[in-house]
C-alpha positions in Angstrom: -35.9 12.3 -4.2 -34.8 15.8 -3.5 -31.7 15.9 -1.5 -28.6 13.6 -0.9 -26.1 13.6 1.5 -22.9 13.9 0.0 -20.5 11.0 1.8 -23.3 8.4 0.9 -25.2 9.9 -2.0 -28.1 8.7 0.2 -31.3 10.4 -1.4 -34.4 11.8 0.5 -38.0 12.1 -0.1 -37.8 16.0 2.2 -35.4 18.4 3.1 -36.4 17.5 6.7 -35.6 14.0 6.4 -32.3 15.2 4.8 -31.3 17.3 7.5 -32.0 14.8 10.6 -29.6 12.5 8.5 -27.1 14.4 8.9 -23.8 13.1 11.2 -20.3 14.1 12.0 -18.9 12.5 9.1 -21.9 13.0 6.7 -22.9 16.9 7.3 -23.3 18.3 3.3 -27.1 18.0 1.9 -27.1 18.8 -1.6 -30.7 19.6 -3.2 -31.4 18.0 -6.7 -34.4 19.5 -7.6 -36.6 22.6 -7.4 -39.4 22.0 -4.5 -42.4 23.6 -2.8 -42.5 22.7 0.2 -44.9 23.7 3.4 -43.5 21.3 5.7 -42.8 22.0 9.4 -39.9 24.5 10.1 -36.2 22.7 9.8 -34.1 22.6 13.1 -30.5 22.4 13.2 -29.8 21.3 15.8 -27.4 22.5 18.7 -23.7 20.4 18.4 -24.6 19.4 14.6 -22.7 21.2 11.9 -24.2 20.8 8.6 -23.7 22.2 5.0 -26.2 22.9 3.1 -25.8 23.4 -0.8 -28.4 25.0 -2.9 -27.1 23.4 -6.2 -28.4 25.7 -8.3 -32.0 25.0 -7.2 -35.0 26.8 -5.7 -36.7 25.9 -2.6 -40.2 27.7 -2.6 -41.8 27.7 0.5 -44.8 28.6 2.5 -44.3 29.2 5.9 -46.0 31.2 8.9 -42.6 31.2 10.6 -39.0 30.3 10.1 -37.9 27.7 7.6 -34.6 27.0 9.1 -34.1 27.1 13.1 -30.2 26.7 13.4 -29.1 25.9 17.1 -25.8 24.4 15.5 -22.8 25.1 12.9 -24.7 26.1 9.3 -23.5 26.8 6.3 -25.6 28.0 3.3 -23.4 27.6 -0.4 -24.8 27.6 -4.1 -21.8 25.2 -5.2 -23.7 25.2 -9.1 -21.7 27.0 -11.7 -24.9 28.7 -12.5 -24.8 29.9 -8.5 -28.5 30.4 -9.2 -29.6 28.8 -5.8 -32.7 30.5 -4.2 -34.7 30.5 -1.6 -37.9 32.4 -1.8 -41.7 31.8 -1.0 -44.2 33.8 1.3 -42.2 33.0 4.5 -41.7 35.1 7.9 -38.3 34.1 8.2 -35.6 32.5 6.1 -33.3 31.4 8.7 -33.5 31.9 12.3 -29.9 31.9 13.6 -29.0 31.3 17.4 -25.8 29.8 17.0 -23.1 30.1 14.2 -24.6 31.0 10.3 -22.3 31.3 7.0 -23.8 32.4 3.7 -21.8 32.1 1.0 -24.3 31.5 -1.8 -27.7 31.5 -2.9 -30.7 34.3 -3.7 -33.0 35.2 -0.9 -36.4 36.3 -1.6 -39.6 36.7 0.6 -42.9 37.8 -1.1 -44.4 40.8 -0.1 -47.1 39.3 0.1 -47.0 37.4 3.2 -50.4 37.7 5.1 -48.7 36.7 8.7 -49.8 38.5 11.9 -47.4 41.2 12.2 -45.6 41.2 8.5 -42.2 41.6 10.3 -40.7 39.6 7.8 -36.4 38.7 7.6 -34.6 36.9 5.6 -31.7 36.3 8.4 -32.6 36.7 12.1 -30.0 36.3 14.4 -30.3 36.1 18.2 -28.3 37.5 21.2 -24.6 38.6 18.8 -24.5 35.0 17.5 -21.7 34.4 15.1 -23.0 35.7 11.0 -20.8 35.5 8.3 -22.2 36.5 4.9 -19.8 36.0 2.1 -22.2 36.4 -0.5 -26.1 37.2 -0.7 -28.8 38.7 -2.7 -31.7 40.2 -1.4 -34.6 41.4 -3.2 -36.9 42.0 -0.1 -38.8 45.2 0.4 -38.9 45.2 3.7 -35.6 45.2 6.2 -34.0 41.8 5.9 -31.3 41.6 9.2 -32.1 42.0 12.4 -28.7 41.9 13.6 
């Protein structure tokens, strides 16, 4: 099991199982564990609001595109008192924002080594002025990370 939802401490086998779990009352994911994953991209989707806490953890992933699609309210945190949270991997895009995006925790890392077509590569890309608040972030990407 790698994540729970908080209000049930219901546990899931994916983060995409996790996420389309989530409900009005029930909108935190925590992850337990560190994961690999190269599972289909993760939509948020438009009119959910969701919280998604890193715990400390590292998602690695392995993606030709986004990881996270957010068409709703997210929220990225590293609630761990390590705040060692990351989310790194041979990805195009972290997370693709068309809606509303808080980061307030959590390490960001895309490999330079991603063999995509066009190696435009961002950690956070948000659409059309959507609303991006970034309390707190690292980024250790050699190539520009926004596209604002």
């Amino acid at each position: 099991m790698i994540d729970r939802l908080e209000a049930t401490l219901e546990k899931y086998n994916s983060l995409t199982e996790a996420f389309e779990n989530v409900t009005e009352e029930n909108n935190k994911v925590t992850l337990l564990k560190d994961i690999i994953t190269r599972e289909d991209t993760i939509l948020i989707k438009e009119g959910q609001n969701l919280k998604f806490d890193l715990n400390g953890h590292i998602i690695d992933s392995y993606r030709s595109d986004a990881l996270f699609i957010n068409n709703g309210t997210f929220e990225i945190t590293d609630e761990s008192d390590e705040q060692t949270g990351k989310i790194t991997g041979q990805l195009k895009t972290v997370i693709e924002n068309h809606n509303s995006l808080t980061v307030s925790g959590g390490y960001f890392y895309i490999s330079s080594s991603y063999s995509g077509k066009d190696n435009n590569t961002k950690i956070i890309y948000n659409t059309e002025k959507q609303v991006l608040v970034i309390d707190s972030i690292i980024n250790n990407v050699p190539l520009p990370a926004f596209y604002l």
